[in-house]
C-alpha positions as CSV (number, residue, x, y, z in Angstrom):
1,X,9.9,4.6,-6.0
2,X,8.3,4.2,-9.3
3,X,7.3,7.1,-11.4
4,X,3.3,6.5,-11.1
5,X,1.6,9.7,-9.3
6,X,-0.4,9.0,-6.3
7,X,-3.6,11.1,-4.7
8,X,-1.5,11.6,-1.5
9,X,1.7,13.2,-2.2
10,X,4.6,14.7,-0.3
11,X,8.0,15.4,-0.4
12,X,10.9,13.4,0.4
13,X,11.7,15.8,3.4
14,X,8.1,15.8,4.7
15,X,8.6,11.7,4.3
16,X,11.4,11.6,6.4
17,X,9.6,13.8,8.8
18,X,6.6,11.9,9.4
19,X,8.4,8.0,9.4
20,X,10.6,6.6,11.6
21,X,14.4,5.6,9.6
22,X,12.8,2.5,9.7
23,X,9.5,2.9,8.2
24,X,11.3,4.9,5.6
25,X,13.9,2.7,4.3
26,X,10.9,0.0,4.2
27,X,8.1,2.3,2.6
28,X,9.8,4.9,0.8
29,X,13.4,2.9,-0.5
30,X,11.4,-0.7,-0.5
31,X,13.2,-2.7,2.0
32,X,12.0,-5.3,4.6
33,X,11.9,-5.1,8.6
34,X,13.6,-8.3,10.2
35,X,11.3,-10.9,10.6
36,X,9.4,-11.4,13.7
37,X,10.2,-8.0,14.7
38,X,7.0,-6.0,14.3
39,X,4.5,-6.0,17.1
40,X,1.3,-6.4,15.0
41,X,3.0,-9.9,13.6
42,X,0.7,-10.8,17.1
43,X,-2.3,-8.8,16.7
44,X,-5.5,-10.9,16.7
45,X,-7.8,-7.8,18.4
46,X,-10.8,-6.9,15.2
47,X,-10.1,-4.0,13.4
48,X,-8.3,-2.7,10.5
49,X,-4.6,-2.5,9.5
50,X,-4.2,1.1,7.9
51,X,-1.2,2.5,5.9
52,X,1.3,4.7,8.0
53,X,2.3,7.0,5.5
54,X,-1.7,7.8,4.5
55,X,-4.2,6.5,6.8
56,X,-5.9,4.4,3.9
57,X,-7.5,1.1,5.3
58,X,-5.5,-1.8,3.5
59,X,-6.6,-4.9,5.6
60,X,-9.4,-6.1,7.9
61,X,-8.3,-7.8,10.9
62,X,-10.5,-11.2,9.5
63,X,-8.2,-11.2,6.2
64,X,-5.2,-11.9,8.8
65,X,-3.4,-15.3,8.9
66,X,-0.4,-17.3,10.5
67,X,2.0,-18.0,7.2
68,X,4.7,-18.6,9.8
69,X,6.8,-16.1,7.8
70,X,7.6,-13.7,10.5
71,X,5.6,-10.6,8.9
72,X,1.9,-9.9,9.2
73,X,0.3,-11.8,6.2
74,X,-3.2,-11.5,4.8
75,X,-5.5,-13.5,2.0
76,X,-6.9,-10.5,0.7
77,X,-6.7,-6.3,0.8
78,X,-9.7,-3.8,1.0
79,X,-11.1,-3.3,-2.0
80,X,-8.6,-1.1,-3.8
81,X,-6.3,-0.2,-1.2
82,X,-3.5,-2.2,-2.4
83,X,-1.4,-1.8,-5.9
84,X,0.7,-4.1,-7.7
85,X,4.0,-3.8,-9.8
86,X,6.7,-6.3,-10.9
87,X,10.0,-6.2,-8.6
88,X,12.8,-7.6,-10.0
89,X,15.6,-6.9,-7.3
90,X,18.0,-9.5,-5.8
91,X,17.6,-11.6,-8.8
92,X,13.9,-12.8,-9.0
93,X,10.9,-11.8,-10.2
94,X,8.5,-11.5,-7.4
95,X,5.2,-9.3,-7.0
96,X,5.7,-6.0,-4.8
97,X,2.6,-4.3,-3.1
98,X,2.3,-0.9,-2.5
99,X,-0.3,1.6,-1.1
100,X,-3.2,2.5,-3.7
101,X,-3.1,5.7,-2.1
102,X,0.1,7.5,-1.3
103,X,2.4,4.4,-3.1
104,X,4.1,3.5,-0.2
105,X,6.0,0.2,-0.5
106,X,3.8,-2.6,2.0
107,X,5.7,-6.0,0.6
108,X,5.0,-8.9,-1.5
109,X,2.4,-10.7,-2.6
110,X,2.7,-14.9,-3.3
111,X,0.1,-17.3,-5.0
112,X,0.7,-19.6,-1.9
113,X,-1.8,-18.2,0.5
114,X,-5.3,-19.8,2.0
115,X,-8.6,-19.8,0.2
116,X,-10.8,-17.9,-1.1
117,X,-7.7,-16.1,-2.6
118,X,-5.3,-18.4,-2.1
119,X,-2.8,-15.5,-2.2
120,X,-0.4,-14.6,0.7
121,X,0.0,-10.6,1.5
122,X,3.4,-10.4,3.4
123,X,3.5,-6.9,4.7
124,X,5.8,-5.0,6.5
125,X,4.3,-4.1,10.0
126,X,6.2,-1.2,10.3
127,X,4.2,0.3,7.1
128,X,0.9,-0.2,8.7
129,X,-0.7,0.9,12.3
130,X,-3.6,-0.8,13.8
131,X,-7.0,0.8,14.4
132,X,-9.1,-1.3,16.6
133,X,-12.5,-1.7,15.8
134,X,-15.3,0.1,18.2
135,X,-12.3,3.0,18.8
């Protein structure tokens, strides 16, 4: 994790507690769930795609496209919901989201996406759960 503080902070035991092994390696030591493996890669119902280590809304079901990647991608966050830093891992530079409010890695973000943003929010679905609108 990077060394930025965060509104919603908690221990690395209380992390460990509350995720899964596998929303922990992803969110907390920044690695990625094998493709096509998440169940909200097929999730077209409205409603809003929320972090799993906070709550905080990140995406709106509308922002959601196919990319074909095999991880849920959108063209744009909630307003302020998702953060930005430079990740320079397995030699490339490439653009790493996180949450705004607990800094929870979410994945990576590419200038190859749809209009109006034309970015490409490739996110983990094990980082995020669903909330159905009208629920």
């Amino acid at each position: 994790m990077d060394t930025k503080t965060y509104p919603v902070k908690r221990t690395d035991a209380e992390w460990r507690e509350m995720l899964t092994s596998e929303q922990y390696a992803v969110m907390r030591g920044h690695g990625t769930e094998r493709p096509g493996s998440c169940a909200l890669l097929d999730e077209k119902r409205a409603g809003t795609f929320t972090c799993a280590g906070c709550g905080q809304p990140l995406f709106v079901a509308g922002r959601k496209f196919e990319s074909g990647t095999g991880w849920p991608s959108f063209d744009t966050p909630v307003d302020g919901a998702v953060g930005i830093t430079e990740d320079r891992s397995h030699g490339m530079v490439r653009t790493e989201c996180h949450c705004s409010r607990c800094g929870s890695h979410l994945g990576h973000v590419f200038p190859d996406g749809p209009p109006p943003s034309g970015l490409r929010y490739c996110i983990n679905g094990v980082a995020m759960d669903f909330e159905q609108a009208g629920e």
